[in-house]
Gaussian input, Z-matrix of N, CA and C with variables (Angstrom, degrees):
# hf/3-21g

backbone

0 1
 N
 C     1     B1
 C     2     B2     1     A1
 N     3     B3     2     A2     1     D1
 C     4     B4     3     A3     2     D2
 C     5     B5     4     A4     3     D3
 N     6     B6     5     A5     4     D4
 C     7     B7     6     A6     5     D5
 C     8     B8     7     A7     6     D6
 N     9     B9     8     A8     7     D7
 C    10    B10     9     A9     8     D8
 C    11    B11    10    A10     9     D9
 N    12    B12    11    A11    10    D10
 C    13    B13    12    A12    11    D11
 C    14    B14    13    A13    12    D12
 N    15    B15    14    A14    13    D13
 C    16    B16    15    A15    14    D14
 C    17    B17    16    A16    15    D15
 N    18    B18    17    A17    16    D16
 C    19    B19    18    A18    17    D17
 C    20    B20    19    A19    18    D18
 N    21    B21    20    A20    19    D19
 C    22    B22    21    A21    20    D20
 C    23    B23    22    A22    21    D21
 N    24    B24    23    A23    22    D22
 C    25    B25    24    A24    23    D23
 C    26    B26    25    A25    24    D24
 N    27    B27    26    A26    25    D25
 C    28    B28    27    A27    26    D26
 C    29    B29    28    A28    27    D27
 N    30    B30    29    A29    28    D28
 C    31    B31    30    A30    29    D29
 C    32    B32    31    A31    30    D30
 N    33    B33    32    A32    31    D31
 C    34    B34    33    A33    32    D32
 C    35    B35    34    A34    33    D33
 N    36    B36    35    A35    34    D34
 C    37    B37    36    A36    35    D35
 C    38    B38    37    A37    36    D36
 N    39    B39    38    A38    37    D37
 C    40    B40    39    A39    38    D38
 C    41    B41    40    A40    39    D39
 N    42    B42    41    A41    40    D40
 C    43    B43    42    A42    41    D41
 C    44    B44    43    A43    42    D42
 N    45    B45    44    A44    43    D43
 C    46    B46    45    A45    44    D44
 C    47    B47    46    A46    45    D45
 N    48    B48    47    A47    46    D46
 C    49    B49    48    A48    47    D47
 C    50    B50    49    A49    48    D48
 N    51    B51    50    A50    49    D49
 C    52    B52    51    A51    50    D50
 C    53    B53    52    A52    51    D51
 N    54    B54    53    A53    52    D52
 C    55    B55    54    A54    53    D53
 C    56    B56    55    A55    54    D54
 N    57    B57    56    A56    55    D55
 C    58    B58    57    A57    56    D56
 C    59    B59    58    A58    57    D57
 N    60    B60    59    A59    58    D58
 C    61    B61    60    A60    59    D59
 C    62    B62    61    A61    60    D60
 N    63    B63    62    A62    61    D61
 C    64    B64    63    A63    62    D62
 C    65    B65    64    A64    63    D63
 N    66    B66    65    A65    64    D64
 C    67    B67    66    A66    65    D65
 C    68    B68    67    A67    66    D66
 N    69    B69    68    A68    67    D67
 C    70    B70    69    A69    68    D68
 C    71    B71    70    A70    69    D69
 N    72    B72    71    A71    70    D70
 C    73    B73    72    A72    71    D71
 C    74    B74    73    A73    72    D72
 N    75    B75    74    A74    73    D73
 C    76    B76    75    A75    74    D74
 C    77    B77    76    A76    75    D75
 N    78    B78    77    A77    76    D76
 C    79    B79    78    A78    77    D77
 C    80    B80    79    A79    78    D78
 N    81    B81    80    A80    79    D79
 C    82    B82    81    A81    80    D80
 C    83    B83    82    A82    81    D81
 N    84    B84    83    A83    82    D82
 C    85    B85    84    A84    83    D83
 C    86    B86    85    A85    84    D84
 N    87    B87    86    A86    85    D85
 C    88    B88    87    A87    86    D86
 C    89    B89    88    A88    87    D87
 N    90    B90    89    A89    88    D88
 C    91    B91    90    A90    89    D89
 C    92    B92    91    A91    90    D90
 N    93    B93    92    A92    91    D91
 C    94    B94    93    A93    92    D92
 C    95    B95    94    A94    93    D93
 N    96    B96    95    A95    94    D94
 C    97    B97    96    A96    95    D95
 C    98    B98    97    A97    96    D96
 N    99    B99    98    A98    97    D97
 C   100   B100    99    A99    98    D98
 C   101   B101   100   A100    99    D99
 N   102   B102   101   A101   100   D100
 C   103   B103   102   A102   101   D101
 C   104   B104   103   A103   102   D102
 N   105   B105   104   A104   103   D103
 C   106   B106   105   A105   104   D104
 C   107   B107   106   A106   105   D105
 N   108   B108   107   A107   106   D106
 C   109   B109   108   A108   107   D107
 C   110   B110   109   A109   108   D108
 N   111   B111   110   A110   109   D109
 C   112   B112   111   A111   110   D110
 C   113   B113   112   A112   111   D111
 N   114   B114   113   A113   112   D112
 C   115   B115   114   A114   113   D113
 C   116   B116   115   A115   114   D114
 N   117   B117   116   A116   115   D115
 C   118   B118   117   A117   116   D116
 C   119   B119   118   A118   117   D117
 N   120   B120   119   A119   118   D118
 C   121   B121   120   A120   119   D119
 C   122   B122   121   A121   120   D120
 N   123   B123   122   A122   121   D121
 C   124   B124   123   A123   122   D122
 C   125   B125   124   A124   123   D123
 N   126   B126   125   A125   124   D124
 C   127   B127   126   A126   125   D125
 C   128   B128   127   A127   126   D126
 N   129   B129   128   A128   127   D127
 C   130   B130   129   A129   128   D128
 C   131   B131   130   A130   129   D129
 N   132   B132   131   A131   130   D130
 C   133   B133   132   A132   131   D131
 C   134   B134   133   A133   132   D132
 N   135   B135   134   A134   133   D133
 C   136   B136   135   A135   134   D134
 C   137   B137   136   A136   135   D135
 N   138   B138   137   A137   136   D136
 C   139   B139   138   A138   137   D137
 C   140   B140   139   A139   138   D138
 N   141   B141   140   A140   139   D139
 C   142   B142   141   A141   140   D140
 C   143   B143   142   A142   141   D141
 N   144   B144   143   A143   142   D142
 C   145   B145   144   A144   143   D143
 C   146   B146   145   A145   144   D144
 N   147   B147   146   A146   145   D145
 C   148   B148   147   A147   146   D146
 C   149   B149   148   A148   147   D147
 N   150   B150   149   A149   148   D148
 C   151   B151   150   A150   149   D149
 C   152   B152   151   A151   150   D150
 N   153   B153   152   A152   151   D151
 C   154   B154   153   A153   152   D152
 C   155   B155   154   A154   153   D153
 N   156   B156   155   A155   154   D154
 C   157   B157   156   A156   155   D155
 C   158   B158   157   A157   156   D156
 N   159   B159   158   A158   157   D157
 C   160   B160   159   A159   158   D158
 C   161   B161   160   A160   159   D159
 N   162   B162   161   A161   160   D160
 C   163   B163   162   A162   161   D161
 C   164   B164   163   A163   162   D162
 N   165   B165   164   A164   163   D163
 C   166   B166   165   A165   164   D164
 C   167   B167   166   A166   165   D165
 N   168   B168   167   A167   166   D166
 C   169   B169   168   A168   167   D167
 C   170   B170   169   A169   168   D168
 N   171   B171   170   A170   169   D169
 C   172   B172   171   A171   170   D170
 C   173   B173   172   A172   171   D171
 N   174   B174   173   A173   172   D172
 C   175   B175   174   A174   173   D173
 C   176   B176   175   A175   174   D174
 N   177   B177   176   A176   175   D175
 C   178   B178   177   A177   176   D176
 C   179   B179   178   A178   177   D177
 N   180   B180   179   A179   178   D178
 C   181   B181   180   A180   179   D179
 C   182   B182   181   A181   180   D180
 N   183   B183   182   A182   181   D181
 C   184   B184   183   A183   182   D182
 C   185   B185   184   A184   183   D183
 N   186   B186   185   A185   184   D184
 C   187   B187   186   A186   185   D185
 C   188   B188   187   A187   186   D186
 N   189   B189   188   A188   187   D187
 C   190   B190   189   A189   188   D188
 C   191   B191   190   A190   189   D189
 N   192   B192   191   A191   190   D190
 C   193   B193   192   A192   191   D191
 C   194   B194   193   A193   192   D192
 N   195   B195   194   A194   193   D193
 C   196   B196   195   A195   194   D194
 C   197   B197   196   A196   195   D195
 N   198   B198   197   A197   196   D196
 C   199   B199   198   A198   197   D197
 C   200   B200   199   A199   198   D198
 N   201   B201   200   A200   199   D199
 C   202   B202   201   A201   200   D200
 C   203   B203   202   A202   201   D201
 N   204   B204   203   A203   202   D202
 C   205   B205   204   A204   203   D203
 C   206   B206   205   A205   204   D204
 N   207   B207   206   A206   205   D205
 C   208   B208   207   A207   206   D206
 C   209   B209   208   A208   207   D207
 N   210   B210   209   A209   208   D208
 C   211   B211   210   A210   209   D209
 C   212   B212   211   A211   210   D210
 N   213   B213   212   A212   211   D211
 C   214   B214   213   A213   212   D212
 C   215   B215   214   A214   213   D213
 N   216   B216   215   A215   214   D214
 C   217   B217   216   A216   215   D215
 C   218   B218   217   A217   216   D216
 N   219   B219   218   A218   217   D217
 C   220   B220   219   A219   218   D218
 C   221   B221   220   A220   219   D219
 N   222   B222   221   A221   220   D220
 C   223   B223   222   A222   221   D221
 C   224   B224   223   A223   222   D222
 N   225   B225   224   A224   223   D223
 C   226   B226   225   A225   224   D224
 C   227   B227   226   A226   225   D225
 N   228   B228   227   A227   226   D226
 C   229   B229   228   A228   227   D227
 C   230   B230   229   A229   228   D228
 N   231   B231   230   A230   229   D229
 C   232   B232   231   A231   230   D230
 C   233   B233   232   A232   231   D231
 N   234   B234   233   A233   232   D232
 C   235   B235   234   A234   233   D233
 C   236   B236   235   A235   234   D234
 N   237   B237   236   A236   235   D235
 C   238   B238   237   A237   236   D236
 C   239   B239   238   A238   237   D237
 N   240   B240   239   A239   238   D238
 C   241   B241   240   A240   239   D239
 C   242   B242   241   A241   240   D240
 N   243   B243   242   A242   241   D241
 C   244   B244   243   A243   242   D242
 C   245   B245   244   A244   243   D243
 N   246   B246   245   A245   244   D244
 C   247   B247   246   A246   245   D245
 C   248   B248   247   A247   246   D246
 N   249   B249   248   A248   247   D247
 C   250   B250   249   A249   248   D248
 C   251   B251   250   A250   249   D249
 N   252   B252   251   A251   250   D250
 C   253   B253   252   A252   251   D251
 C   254   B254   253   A253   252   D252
 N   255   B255   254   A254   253   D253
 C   256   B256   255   A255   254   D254
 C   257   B257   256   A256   255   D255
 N   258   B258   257   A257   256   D256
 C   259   B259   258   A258   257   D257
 C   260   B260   259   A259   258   D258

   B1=1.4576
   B2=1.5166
   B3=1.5660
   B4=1.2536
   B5=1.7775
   B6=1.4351
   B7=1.5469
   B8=1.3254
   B9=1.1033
   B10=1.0824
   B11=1.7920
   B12=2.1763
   B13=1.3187
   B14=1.7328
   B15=0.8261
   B16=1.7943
   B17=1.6048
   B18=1.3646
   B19=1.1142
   B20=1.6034
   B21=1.3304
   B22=1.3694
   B23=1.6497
   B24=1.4024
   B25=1.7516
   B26=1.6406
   B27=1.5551
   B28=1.8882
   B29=1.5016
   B30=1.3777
   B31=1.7793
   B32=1.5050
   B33=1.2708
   B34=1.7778
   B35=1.4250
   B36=1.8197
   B37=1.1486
   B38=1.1919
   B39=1.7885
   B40=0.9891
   B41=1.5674
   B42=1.3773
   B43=1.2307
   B44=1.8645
   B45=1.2418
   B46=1.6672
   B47=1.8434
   B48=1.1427
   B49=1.6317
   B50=1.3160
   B51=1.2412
   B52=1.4927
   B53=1.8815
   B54=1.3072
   B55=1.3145
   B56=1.5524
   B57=1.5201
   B58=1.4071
   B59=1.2873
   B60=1.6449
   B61=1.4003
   B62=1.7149
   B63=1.1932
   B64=0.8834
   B65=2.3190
   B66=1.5512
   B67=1.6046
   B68=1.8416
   B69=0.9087
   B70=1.7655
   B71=1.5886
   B72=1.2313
   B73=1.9770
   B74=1.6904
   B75=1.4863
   B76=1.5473
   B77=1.8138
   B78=1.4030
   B79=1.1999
   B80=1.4846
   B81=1.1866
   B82=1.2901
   B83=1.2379
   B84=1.4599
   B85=1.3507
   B86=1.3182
   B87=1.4813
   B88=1.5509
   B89=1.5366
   B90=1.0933
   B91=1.1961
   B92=1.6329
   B93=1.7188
   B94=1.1564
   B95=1.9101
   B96=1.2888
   B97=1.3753
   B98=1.6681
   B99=1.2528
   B100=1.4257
   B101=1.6118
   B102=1.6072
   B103=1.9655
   B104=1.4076
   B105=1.4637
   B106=1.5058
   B107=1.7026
   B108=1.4517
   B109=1.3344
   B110=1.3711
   B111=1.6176
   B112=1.7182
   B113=1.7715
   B114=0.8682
   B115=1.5925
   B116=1.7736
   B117=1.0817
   B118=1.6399
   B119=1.5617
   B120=1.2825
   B121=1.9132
   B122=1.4841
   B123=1.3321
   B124=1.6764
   B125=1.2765
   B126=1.5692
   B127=1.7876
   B128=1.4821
   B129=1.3974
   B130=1.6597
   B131=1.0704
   B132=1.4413
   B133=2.0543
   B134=1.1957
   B135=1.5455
   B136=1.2928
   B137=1.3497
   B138=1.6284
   B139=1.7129
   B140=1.4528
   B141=1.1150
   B142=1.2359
   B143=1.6156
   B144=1.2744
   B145=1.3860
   B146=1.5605
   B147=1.5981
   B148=1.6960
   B149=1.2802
   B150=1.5420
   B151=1.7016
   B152=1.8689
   B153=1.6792
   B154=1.2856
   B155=1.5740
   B156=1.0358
   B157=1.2167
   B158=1.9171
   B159=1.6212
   B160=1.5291
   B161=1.4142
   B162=1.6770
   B163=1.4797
   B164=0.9415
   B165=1.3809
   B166=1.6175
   B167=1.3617
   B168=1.5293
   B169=1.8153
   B170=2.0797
   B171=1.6578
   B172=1.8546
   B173=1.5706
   B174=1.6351
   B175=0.8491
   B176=1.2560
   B177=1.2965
   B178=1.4292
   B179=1.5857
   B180=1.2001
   B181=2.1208
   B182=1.5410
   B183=0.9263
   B184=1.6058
   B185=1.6514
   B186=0.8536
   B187=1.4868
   B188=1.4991
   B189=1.5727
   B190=1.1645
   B191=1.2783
   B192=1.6038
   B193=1.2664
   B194=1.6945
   B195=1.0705
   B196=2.0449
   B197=1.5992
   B198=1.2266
   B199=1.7049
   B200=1.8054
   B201=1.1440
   B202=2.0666
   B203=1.0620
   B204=1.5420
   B205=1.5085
   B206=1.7444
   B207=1.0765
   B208=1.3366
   B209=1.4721
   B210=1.4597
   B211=1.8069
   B212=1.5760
   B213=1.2696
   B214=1.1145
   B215=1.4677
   B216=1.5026
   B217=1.5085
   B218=1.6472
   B219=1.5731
   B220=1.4192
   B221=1.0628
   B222=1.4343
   B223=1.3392
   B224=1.5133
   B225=1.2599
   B226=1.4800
   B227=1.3314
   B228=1.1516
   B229=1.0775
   B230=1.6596
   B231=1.2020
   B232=1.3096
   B233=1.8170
   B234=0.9341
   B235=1.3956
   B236=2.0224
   B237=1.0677
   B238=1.5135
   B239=1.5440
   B240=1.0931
   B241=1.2136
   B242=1.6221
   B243=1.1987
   B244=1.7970
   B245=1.8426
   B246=1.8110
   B247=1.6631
   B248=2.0177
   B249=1.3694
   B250=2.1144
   B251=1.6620
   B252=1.5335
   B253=1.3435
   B254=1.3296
   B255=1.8647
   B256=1.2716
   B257=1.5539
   B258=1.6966
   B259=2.0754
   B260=1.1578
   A1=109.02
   A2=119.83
   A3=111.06
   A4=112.52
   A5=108.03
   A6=95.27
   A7=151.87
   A8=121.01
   A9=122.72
   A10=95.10
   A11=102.32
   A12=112.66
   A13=91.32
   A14=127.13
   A15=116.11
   A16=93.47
   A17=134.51
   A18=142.87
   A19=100.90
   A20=136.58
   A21=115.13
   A22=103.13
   A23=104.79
   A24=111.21
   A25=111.25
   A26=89.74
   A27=94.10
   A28=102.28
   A29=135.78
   A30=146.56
   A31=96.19
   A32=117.94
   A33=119.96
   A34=108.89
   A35=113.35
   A36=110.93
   A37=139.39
   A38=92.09
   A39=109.01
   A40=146.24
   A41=120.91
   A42=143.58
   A43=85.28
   A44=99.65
   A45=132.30
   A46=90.95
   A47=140.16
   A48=116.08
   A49=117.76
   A50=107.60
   A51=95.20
   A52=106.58
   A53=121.71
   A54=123.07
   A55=97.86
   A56=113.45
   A57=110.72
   A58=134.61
   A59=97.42
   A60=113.68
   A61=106.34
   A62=151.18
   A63=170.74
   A64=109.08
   A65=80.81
   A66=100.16
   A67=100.64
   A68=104.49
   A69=118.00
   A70=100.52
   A71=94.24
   A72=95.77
   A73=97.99
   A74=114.43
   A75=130.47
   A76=93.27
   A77=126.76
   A78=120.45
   A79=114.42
   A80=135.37
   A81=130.36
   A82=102.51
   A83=119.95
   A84=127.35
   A85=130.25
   A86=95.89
   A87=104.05
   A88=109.98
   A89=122.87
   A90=133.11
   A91=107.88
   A92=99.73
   A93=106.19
   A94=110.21
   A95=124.12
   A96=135.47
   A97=83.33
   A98=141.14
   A99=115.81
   A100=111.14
   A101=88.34
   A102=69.45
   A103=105.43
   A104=125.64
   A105=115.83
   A106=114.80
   A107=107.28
   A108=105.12
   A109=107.57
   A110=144.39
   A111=141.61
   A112=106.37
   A113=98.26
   A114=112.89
   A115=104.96
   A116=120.60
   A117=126.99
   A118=118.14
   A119=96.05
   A120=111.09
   A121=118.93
   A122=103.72
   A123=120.21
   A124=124.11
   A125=107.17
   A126=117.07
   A127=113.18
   A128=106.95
   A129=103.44
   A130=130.59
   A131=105.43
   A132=101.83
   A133=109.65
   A134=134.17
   A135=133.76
   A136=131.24
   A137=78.79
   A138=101.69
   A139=120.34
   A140=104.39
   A141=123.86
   A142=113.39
   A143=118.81
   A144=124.09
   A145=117.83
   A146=103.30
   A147=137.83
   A148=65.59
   A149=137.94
   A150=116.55
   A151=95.48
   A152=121.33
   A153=96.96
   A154=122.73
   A155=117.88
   A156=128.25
   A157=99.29
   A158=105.95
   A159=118.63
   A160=97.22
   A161=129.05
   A162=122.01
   A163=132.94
   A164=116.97
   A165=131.99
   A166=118.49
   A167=118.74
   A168=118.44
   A169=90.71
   A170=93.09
   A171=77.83
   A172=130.02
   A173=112.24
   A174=106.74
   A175=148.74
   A176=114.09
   A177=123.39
   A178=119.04
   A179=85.58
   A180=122.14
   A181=99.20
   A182=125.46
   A183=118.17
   A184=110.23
   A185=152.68
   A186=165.25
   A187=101.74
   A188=140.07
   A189=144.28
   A190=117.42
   A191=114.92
   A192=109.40
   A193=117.60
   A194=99.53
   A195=110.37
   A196=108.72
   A197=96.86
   A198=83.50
   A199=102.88
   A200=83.26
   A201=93.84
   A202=114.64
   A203=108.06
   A204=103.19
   A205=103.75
   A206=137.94
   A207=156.25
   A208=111.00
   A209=89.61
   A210=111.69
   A211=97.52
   A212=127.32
   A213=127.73
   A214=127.07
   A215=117.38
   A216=109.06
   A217=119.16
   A218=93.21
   A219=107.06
   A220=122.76
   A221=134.32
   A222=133.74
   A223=151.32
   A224=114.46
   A225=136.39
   A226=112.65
   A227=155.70
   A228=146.45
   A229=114.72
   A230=114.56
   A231=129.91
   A232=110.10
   A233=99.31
   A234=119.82
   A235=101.84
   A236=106.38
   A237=115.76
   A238=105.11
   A239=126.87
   A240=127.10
   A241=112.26
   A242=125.33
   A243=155.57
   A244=90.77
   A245=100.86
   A246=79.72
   A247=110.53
   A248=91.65
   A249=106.83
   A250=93.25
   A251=120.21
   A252=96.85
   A253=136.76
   A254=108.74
   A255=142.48
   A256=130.75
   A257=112.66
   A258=83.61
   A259=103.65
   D1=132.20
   D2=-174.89
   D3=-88.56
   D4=125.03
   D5=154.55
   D6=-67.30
   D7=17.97
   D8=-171.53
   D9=-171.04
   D10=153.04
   D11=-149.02
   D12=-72.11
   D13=-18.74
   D14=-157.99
   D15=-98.57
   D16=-29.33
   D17=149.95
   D18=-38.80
   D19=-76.41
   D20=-146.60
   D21=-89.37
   D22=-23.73
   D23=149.33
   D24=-22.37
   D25=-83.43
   D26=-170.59
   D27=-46.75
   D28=-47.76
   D29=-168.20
   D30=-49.81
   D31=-59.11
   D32=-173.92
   D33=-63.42
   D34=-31.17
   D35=161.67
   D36=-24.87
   D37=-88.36
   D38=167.59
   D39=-53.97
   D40=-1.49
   D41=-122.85
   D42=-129.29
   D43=-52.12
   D44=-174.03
   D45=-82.76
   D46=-71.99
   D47=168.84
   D48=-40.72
   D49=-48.74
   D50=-148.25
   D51=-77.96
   D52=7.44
   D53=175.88
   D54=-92.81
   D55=-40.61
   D56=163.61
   D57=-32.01
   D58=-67.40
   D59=-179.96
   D60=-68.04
   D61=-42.88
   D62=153.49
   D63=-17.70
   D64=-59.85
   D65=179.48
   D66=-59.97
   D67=-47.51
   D68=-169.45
   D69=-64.43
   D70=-49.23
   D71=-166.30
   D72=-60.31
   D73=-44.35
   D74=-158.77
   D75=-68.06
   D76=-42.94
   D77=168.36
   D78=-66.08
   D79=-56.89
   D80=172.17
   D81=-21.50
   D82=-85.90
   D83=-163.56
   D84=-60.15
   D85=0.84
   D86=173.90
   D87=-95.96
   D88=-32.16
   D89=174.29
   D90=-51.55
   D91=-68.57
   D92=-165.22
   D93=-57.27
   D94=-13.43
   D95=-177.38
   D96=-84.07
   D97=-40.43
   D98=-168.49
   D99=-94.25
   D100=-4.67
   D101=174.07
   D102=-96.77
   D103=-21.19
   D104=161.47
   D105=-42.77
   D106=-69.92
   D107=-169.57
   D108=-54.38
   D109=-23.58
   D110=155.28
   D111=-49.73
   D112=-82.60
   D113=168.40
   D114=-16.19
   D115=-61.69
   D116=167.38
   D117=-28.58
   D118=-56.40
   D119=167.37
   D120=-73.27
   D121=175.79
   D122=179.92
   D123=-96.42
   D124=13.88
   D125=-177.42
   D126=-94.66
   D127=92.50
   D128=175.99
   D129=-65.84
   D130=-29.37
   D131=173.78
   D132=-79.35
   D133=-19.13
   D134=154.00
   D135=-24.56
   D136=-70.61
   D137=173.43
   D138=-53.86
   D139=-56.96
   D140=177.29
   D141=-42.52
   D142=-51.61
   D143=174.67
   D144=-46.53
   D145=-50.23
   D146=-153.66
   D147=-70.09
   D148=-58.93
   D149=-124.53
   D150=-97.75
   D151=-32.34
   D152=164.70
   D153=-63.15
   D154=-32.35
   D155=-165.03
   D156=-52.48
   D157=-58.16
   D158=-172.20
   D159=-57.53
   D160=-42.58
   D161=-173.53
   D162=-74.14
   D163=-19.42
   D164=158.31
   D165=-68.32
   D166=-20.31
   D167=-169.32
   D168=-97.37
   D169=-31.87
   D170=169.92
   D171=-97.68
   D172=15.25
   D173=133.08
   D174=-82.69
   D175=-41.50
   D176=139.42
   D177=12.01
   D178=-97.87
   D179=164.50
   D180=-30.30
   D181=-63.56
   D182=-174.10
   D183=-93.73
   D184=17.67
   D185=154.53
   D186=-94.73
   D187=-0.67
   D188=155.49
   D189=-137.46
   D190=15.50
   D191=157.40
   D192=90.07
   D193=24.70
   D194=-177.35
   D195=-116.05
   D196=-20.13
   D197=168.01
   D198=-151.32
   D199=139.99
   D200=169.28
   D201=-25.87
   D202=138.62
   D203=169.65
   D204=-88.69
   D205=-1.47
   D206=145.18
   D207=-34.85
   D208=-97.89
   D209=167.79
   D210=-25.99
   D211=-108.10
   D212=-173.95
   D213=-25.37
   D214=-25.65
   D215=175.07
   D216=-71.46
   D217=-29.98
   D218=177.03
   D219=-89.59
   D220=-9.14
   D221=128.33
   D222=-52.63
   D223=-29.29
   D224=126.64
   D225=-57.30
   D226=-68.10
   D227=165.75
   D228=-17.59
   D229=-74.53
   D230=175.05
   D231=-42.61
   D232=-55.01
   D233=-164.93
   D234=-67.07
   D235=-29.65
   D236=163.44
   D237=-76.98
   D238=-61.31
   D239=-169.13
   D240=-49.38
   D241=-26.47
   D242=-162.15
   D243=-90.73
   D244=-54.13
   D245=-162.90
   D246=-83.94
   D247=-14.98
   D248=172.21
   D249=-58.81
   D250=-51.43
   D251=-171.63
   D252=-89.15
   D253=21.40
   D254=165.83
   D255=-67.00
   D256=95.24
   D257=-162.56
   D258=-103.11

């Protein structure tokens, strides 16, 4: 319990990001679970769709600071490497 008003300020704050940040990460990772299961098959424009689609929501994510700009390079990274070995 916070004592003081700027204390329970920051608490509602935080409380109020972190469902934010939380909502964003939970989409990321949903994405990235559906372009695996595309990726599984032999449909390249599929894929292809799934995988800009996932690289634009993780840029997103890191242009406000929810996911690495690390993490994310190497996830795109990967995720290219998946659709090159697609014929």
């Amino acid at each position: 319990m916070a004592n003081t008003k700027s204390a329970a300020k920051r608490a509602r704050q935080t409380t109020r990001r972190s469902l934010i940040n939380r909502r964003a990460l939970t989409g990321v990772k949903n994405q990235l679970k559906t372009v695996r299961e595309v990726l599984k098959g032999t449909d390249k424009v599929k894929a292809t769709a799934a995988a800009a689609q996932l690289i634009s929501s993780i840029d997103k994510a890191v242009k406000t600071g929810r996911v690495h700009r690390n993490s994310a390079n190497r996830h795109k990274s990967t995720l290219n490497k998946a659709l090159g070995k697609l014929a």
